[in-house]
C-alpha positions as CSV (number, residue, x, y, z in Angstrom):
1,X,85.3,24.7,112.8
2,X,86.2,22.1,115.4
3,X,84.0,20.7,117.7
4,X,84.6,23.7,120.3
5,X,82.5,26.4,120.9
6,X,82.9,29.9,121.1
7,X,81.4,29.7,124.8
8,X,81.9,33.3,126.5
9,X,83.1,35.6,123.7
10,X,83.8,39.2,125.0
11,X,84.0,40.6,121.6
12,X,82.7,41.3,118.4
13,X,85.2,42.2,116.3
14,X,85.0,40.7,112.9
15,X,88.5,40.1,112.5
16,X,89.4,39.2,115.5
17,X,86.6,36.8,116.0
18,X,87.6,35.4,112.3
19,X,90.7,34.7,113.1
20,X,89.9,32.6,116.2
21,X,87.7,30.7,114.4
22,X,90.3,30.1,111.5
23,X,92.7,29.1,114.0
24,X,90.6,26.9,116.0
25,X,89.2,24.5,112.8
26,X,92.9,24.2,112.8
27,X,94.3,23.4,116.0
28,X,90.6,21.7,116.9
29,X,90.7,22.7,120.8
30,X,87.8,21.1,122.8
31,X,86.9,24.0,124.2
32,X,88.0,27.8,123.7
33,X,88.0,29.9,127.1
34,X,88.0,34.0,126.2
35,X,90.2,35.8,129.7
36,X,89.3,38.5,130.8
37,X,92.0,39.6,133.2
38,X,89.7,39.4,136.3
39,X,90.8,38.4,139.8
40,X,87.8,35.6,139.6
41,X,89.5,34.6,137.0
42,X,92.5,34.4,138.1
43,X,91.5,32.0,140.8
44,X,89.6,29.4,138.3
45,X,92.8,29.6,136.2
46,X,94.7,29.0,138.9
47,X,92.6,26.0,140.4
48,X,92.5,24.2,136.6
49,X,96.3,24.6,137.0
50,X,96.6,23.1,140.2
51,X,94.3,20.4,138.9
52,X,96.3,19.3,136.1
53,X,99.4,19.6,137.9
54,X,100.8,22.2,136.0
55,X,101.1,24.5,139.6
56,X,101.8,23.5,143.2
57,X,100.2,25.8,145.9
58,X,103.4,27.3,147.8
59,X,102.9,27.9,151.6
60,X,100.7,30.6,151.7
61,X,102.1,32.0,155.2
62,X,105.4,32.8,153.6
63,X,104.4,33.3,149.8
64,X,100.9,34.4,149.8
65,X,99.1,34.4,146.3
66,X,102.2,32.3,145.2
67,X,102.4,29.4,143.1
68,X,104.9,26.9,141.8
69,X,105.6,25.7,138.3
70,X,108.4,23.3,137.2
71,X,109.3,23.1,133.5
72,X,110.1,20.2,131.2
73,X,113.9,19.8,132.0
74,X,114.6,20.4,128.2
75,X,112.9,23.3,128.0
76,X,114.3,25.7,130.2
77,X,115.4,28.9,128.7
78,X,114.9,30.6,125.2
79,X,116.6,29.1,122.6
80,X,117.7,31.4,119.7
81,X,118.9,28.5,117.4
82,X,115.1,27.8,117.3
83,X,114.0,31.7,116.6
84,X,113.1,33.1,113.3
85,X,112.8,36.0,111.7
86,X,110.6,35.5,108.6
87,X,110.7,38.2,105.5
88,X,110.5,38.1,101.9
89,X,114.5,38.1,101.3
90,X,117.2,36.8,104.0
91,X,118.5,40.5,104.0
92,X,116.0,42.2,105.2
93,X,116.7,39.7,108.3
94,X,120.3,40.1,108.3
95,X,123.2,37.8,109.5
96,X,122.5,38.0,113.0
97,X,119.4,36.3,112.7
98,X,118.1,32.8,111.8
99,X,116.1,33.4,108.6
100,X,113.1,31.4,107.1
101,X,111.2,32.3,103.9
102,X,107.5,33.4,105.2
103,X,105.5,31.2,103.1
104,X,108.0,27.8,103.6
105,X,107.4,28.5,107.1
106,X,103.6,29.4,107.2
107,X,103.0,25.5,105.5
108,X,105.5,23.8,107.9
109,X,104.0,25.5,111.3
110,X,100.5,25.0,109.7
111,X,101.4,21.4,109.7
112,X,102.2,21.1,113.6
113,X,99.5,23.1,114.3
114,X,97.3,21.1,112.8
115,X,94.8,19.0,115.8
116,X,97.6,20.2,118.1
117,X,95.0,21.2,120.2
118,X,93.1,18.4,120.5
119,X,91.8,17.5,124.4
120,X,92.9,21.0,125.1
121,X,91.9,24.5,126.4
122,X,92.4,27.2,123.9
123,X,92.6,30.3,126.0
124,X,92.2,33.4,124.1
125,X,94.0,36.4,125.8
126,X,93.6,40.1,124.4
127,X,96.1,42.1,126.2
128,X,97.8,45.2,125.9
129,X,101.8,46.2,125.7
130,X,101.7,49.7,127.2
131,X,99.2,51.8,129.4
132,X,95.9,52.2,127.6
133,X,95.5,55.2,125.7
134,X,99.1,55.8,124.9
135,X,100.2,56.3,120.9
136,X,103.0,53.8,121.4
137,X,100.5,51.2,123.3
138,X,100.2,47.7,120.8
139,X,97.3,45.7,121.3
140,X,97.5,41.7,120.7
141,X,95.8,38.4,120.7
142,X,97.7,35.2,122.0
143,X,96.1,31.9,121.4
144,X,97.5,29.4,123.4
145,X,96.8,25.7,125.0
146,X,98.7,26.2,127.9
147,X,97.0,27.7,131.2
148,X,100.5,28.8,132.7
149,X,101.0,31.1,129.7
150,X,97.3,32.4,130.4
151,X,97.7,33.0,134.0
152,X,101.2,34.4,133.5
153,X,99.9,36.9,130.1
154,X,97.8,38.4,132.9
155,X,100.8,39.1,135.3
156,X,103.0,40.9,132.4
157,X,100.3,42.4,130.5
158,X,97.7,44.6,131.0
159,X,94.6,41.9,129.6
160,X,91.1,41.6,129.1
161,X,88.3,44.3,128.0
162,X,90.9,47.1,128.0
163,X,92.5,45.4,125.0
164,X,89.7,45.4,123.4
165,X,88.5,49.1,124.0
166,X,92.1,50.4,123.3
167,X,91.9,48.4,119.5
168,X,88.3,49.8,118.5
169,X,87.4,48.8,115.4
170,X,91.0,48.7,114.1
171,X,92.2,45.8,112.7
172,X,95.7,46.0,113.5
173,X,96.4,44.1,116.4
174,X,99.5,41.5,116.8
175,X,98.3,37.9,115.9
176,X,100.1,35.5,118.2
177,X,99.4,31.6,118.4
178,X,101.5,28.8,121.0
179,X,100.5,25.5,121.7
180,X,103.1,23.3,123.5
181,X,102.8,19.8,121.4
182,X,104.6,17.5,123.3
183,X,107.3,19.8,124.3
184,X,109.2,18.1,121.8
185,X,112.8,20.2,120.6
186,X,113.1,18.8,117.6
187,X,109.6,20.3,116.9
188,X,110.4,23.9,118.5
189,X,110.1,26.9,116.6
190,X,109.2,30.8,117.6
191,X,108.5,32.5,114.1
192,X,108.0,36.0,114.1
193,X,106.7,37.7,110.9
194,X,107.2,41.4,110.8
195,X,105.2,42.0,107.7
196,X,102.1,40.1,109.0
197,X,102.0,41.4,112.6
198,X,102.0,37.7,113.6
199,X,103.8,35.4,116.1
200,X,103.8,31.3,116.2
201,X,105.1,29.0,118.3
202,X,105.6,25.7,119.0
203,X,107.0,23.2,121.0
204,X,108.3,25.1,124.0
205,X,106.4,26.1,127.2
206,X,109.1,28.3,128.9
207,X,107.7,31.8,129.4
208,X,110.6,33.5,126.8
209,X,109.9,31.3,124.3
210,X,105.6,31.6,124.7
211,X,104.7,35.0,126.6
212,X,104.7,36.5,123.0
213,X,104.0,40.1,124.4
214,X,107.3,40.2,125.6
215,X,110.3,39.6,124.0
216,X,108.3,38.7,120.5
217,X,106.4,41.7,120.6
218,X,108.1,44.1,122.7
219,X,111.0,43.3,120.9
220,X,111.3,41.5,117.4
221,X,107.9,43.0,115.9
222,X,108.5,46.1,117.8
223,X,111.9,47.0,116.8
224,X,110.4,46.2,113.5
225,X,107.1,48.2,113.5
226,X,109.7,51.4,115.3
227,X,111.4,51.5,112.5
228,X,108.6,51.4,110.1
229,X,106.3,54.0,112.5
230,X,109.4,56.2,113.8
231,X,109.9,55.5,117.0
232,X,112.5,52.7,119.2
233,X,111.8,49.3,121.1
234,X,114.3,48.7,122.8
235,X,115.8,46.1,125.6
236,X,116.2,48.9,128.6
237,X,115.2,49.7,131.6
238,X,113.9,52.9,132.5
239,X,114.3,54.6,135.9
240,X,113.7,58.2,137.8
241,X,115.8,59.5,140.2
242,X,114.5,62.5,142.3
243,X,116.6,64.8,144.1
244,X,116.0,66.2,147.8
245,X,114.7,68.7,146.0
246,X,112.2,67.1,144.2
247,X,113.6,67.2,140.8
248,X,113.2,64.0,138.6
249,X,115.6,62.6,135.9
250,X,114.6,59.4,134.1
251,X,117.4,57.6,132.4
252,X,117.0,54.4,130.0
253,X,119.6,51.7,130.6
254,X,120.4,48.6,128.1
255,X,122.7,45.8,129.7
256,X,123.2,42.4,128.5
257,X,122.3,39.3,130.9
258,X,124.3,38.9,134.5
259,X,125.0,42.7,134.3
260,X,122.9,43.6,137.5
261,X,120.1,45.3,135.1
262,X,117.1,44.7,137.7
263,X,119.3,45.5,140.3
264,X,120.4,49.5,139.0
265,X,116.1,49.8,138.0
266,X,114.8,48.8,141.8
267,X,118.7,50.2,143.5
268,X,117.9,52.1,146.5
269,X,120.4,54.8,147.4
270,X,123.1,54.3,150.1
271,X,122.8,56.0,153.2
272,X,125.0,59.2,152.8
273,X,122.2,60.1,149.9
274,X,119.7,61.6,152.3
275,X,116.7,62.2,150.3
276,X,117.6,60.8,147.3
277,X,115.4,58.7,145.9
278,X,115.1,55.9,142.9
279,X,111.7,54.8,140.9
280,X,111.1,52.0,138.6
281,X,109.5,52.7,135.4
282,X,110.3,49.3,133.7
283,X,113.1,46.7,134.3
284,X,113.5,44.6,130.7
285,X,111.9,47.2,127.8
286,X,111.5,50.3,127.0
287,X,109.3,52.2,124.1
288,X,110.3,55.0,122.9
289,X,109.1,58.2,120.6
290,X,110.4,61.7,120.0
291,X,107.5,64.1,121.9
292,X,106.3,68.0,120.8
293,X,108.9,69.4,122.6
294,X,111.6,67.8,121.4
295,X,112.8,65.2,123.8
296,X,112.4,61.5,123.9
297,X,110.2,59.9,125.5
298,X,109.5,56.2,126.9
299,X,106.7,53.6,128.2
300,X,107.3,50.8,129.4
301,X,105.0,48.4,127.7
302,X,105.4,45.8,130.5
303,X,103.1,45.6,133.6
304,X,104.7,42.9,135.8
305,X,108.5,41.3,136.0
306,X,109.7,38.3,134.2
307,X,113.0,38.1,136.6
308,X,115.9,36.0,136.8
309,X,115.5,34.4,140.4
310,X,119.4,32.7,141.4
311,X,121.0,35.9,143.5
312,X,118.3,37.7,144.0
313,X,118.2,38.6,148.1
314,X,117.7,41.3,150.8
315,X,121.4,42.8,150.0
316,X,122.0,42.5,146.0
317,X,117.8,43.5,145.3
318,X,115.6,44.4,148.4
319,X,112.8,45.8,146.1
320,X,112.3,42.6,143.6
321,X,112.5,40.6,147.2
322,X,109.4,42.6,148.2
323,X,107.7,42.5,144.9
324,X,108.3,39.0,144.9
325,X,106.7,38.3,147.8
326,X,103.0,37.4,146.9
327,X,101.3,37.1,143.9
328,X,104.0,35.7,142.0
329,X,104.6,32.5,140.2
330,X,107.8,30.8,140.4
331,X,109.7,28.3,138.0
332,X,111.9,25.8,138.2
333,X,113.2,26.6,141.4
334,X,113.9,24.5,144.6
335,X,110.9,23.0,146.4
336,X,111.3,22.6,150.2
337,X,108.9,20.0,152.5
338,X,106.5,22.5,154.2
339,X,106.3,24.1,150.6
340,X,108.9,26.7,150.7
341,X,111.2,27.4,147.5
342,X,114.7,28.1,148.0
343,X,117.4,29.0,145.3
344,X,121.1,29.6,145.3
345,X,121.6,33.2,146.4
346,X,118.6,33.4,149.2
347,X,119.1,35.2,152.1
348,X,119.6,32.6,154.9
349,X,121.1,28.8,155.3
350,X,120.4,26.5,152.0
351,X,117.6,23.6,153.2
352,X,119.0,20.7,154.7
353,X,117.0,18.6,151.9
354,X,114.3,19.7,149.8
355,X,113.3,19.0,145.4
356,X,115.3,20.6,143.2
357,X,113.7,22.3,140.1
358,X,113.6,18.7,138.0
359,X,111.8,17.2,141.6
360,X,115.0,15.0,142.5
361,X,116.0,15.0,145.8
362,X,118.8,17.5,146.5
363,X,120.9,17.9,150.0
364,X,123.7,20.9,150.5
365,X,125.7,18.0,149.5
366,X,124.7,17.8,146.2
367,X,126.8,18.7,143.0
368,X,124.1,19.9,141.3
369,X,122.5,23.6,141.9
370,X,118.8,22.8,143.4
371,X,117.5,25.7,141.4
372,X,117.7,25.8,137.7
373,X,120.4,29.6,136.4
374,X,117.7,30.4,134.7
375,X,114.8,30.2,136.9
376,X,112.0,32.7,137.0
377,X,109.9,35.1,138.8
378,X,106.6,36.2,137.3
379,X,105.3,39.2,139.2
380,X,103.1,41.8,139.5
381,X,104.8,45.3,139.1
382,X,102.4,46.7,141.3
383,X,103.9,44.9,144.1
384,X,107.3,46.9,143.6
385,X,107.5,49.6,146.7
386,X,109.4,51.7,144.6
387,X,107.2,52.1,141.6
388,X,107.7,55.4,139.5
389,X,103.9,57.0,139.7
390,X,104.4,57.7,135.8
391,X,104.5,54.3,134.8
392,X,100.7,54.5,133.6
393,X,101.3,57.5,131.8
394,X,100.1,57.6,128.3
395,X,102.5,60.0,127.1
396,X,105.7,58.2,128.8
397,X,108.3,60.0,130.3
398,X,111.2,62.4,129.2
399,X,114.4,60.2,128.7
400,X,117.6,62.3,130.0
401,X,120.1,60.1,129.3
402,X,120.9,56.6,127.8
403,X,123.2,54.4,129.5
404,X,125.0,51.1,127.5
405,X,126.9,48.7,129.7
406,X,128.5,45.3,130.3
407,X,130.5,42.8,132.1
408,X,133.8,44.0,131.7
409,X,137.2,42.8,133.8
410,X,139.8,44.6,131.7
411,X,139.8,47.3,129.1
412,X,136.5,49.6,130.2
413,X,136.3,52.1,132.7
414,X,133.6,52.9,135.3
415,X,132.0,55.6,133.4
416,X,132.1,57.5,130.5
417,X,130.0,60.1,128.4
418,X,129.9,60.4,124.2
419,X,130.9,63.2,123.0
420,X,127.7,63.3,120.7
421,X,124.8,61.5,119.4
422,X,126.5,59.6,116.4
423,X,129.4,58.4,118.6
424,X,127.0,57.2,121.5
425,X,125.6,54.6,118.7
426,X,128.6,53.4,118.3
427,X,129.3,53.0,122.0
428,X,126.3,51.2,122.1
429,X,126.9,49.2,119.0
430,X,130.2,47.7,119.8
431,X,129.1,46.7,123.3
432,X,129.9,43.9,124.4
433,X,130.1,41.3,127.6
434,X,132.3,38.5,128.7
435,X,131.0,35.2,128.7
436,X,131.0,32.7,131.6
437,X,133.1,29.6,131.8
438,X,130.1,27.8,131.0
439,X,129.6,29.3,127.3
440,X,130.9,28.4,124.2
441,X,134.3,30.2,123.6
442,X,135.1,30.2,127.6
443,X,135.7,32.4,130.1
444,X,136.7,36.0,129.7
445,X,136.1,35.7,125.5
446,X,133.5,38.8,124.7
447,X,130.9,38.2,123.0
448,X,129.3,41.7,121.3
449,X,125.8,42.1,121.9
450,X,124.8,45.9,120.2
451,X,122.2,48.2,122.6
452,X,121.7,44.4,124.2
453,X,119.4,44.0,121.1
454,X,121.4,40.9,119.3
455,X,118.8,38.7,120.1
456,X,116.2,40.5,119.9
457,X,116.5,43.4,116.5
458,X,113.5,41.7,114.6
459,X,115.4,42.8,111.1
460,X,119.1,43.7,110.1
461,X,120.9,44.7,112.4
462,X,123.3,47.2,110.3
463,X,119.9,49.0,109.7
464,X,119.2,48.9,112.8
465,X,122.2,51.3,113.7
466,X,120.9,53.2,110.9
467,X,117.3,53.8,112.3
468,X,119.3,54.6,115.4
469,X,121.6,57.7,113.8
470,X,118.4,58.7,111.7
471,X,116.3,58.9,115.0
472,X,118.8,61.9,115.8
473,X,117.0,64.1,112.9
474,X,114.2,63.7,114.7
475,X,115.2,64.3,118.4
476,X,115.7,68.0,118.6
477,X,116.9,67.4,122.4
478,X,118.2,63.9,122.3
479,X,119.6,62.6,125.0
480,X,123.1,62.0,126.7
481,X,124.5,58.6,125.9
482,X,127.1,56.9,128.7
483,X,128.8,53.7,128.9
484,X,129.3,52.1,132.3
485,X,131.0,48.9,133.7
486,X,130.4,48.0,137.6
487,X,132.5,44.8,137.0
488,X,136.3,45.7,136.5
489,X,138.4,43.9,138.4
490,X,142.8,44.2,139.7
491,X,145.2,42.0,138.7
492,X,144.4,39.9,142.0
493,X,141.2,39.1,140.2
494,X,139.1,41.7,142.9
495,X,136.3,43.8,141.8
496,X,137.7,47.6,141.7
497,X,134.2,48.7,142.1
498,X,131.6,47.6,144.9
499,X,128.9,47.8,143.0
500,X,125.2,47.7,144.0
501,X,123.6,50.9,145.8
502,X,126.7,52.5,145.2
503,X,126.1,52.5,141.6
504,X,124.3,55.7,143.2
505,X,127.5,57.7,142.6
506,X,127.8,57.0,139.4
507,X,124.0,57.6,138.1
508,X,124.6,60.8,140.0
509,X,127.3,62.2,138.0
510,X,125.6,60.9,134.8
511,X,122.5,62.8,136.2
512,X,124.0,66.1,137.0
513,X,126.0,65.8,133.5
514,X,122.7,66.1,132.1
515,X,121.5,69.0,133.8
516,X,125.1,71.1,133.4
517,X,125.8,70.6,137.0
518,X,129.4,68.9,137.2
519,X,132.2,69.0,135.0
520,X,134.7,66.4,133.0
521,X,137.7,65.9,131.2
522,X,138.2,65.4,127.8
523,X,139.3,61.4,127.2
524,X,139.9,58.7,124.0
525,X,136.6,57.4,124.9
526,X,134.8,60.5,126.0
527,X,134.0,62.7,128.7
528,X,135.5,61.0,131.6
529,X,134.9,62.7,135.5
530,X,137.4,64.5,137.1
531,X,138.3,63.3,140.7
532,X,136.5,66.2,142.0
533,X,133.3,65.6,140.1
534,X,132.9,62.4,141.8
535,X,131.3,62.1,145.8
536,X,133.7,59.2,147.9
537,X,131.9,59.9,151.0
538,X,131.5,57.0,152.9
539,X,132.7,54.8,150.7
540,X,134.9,51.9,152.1
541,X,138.6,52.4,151.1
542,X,138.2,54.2,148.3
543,X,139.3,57.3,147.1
544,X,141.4,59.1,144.6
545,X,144.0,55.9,143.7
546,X,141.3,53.6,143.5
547,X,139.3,55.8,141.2
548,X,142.4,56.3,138.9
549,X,142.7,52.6,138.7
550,X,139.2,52.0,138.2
551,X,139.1,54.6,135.2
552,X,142.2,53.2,133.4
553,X,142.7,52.9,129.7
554,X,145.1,50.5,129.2
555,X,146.9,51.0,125.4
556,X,147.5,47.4,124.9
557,X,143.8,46.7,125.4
558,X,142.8,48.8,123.6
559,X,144.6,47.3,120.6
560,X,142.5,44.0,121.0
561,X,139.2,46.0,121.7
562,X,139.4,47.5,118.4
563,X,139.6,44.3,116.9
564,X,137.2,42.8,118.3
565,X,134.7,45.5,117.7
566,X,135.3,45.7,114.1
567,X,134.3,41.7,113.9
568,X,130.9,42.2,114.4
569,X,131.1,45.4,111.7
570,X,133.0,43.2,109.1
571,X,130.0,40.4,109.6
572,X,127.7,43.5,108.8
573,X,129.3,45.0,105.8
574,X,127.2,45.2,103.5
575,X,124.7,47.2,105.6
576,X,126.9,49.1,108.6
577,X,126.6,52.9,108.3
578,X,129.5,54.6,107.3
579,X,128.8,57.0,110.2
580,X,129.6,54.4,112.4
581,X,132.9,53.4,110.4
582,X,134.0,57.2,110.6
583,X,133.7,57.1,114.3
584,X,135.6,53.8,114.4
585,X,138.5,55.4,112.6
586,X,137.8,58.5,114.9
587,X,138.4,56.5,118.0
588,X,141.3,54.9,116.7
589,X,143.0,58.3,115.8
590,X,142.2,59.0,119.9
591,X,144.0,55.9,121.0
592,X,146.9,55.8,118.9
593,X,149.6,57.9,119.4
């Protein structure tokens, strides 16, 4: 045992309580503080953060309850070439992910982990991913030395004694260790072992890489564990939609990054739909398990938002900039004089000189962007005005329809519906989005990223189709699946689409699809609308030509687009379904006269 204390424990559980005291003869912590996720708390974490520098107080007249952190400069984003996904053989983590034999990896993290914590804080946080009481709900321990993962943990989780009340005397409960090091990337590693329950990692204090409920567990374990329980973590969001009437719809919706995904699960309704109404569920990730009666249903395990920051403003989001607005902890953003941040995006004029997010000096003359692409927002979902009332609901709620999308210029339409179950997994499989001019490859090349789950599918990903397709045996009522693409653009390089709130027109045919209440006609890709299942009301020059346009399938295109989807099954032979090979041949005998 180190020379640490266990001070305040808040729980005897044998395991758990082991476990801590394994870990901390290891990392040898000075001291070991237990959270409890209470607003006193909060406040002492937040003073010791101030203290060490790892916060600044923001002016609390325009960002009450907010505070400012500012990452190491190389350690800004996740980093997948750093991720791992340890199991017994490198097939059961498949080629899409960076593989590690469990025990080789166990002794080398054991290694850095050794004193690592040495003049530190240990902070143990119990927390839970879902609403207490819910069978999907995972409960987990994170054992960290860093107070900005604490204080952040208790923004996206729901933490302290209802963690421990919702495990009991169980034992399984996620194991999840981080200490920073010296932020070192030649000594960064997040490890994930499925068969263990157990997260570690190293060398990295950017919230992706280190808030291990989220994309660790909510993703990588949990994709695992789903498969192995029966039920689907996946990278959605998950939104309501109530009618004038009253009726509610909720619809799950995967998109890759820079696809607007925030922005359709806070999207308020344009003005022509009177009544209409949109709630957030979740934003990032969505649980989901076949219920009684047939249908699926979904929880978002999250409780707070873990938001891109660049863009974000009263027009493109006007919920996230209210839930944004207190009680929220921002990184690696600009830093004004009077203790203002500013990014590129903001509603008004850009500062005439304020820090940018590595604390250099930055003018509107500058060639640098004063905020960092990839800076954050950690905040409170409570704060969001249009929070769905269901989102504490133990037994989740029904899932009408699934949506896939991406960033598409060319090739794929506005909207279209799959005929059926097995051929919406392969919509969502062979999805894909075009990279910026700043990635590897350049601008306009697509890089595939299935169900938005590349990343994140903590095993193969060929049998991770498969759970998909077998998940139909056990959805008497499963959803619709539909593909959408806000981003098509003319030959003059124009967006076909505008986009934003008027997204409403399309979530409202996808809605009344699923309730029988509008037609469509039979396409290559699907059920494609009609022109007279579509509303144009209102909108700004555009009608009937510009919908044709929008909805073009372009042969040629096509040509390439099969192509390029069968790379990604070609890299998965060995474990691709052969339903999903049936339906590729199927589309091709669509498209090709």
């Amino acid at each position: 045992m180190s020379s640490a204390t266990l001070g305040n424990r808040n729980t005897n559980h044998k395991a758990i309580v082991a476990w801590i005291e394994e870990t901390a003869k290891a990392c040898q912590p000075d001291r070991i503080f237990w959270c409890d996720g209470s607003a006193r708390e909060r406040e002492a974490l937040i003073a010791e953060g101030v203290k060490q520098g790892v916060l600044i107080k923001l002016n609390q007249e325009k960002w009450p309850g907010c505070y400012y952190h500012r990452s190491n400069p190389n350690d800004v984003a996740r980093v997948e070439q750093c991720t791992f996904i340890c199991t017994e053989s490198p097939e059961e983590a498949g080629p899409t992910n960076n593989w590690a034999p469990p025990r080789e990896m166990y002794q080398k993290l054991g290694g850095l982990l050794a004193g690592s914590m040495r003049h530190r804080t240990m902070y143990v946080i119990p927390y839970l991913m879902g609403p207490p009481g819910s069978p999907l709900t995972k409960m987990g321990v994170e054992l960290t030395d860093s107070v900005y993962v604490a204080l952040n943990m208790g923004v996206m989780t729901r933490m302290g004694q209802v963690a421990y009340d919702h495990l009991g005397d169980r034992d399984h409960f996620n194991r999840g260790i981080h200490t920073m090091l010296d932020v070192n990337p030649d000594r960064r590693f997040i490890c994930h072992f499925p068969q263990d329950n157990t997260i570690i990692s190293v060398g990295s204090a950017y919230g992706g890489n280190v808030l291990l409920g989220k994309k660790c567990l909510a993703l990588r374990i949990g994709s695992y564990l789903g498969r192995k329980e029966g039920w689907m973590a996946e990278h959605m969001l998950i939104l309501g939609v109530e009618s004038p009437a009253g009726e509610k719809t909720f619809v799950a919706a995967a998109f890759p990054s820079a696809c607007g995904k925030t922005n359709f699960a806070m999207l308020i309704p344009p003005a022509h739909f009177k009544g209409w109404k949109i709630w957030t569920v979740g934003d990032d990730i969505c649980w989901m398990k076949p219920g009684a009666d047939g249908r699926l249903y979904a929880i978002n395990p999250e409780n707070g938002y873990f938001g891109v920051v660049p863009g974000t403003n009263s027009k493109s989001n006007p919920n996230a900039m209210k839930s944004i607005a207190r009680d929220t902890f921002f990184t690696n953003v600009a830093l004004t004089p009077d203790f203002d941040i500013w990014w590129e995006g903001k509603d008004g004029p850009a500062p005439s000189q304020c820090l940018d997010w590595r604390g250099n000096p930055w003018t509107p003359a500058s060639k640098e962007k004063a905020a960092h692409p990839n800076s954050r927002f950690t905040a409170p979902m409570r704060n969001n005005p249009a929070l769905a009332s269901e989102v504490d609901d133990p037994n989740g709620v029904p899932i009408s329809a699934i949506i896939f999308g991406g960033r598409r210029a060319a090739t794929m339409p506005l909207v279209f519906e799959a005929f059926n179950w097995a051929h919406g997994v392969y919509v969502g499989a062979t999805m894909g989005s075009e990279m910026t001019a700043a990635a590897v490859g350049g601008l306009g090349q697509v890089r595939r990223d299935p169900m938005a789950m590349l990343p994140f599918a903590g095993y193969n990903m060929g049998d991770y189709f498969a759970h998909w397709l077998h998940m139909r045996k056990r959805i008497a009522r499963p959803p619709r699946i539909f593909h959408v693409n806000w981003f098509r653009k003319d030959e003059q390089g124009n967006f076909l689409w505008p986009g934003y709130g008027e997204n409403m027109r399309v979530l409202k045919w996808i809605v009344d699809r699923c309730h029988g209440r509008v037609g469509a006609s039979e396409g290559p890709l699907g059920w494609m609308p009609r022109v007279e299942d579509f509303d144009f009301t209102n909108v700004r020059e555009f009608g009937a030509e510009q919908f044709a346009k929008v909805q073009a399938i372009n042969p040629e295109e096509w040509k390439r687009e099969l192509v390029s989807q069968n790379e990604l099954f070609v890299s998965l032979h060995a474990t691709v379904p052969k339903e999903l090979i049936f339906e590729r041949e199927l589309l091709v005998s669509r498209l090709m006269p």
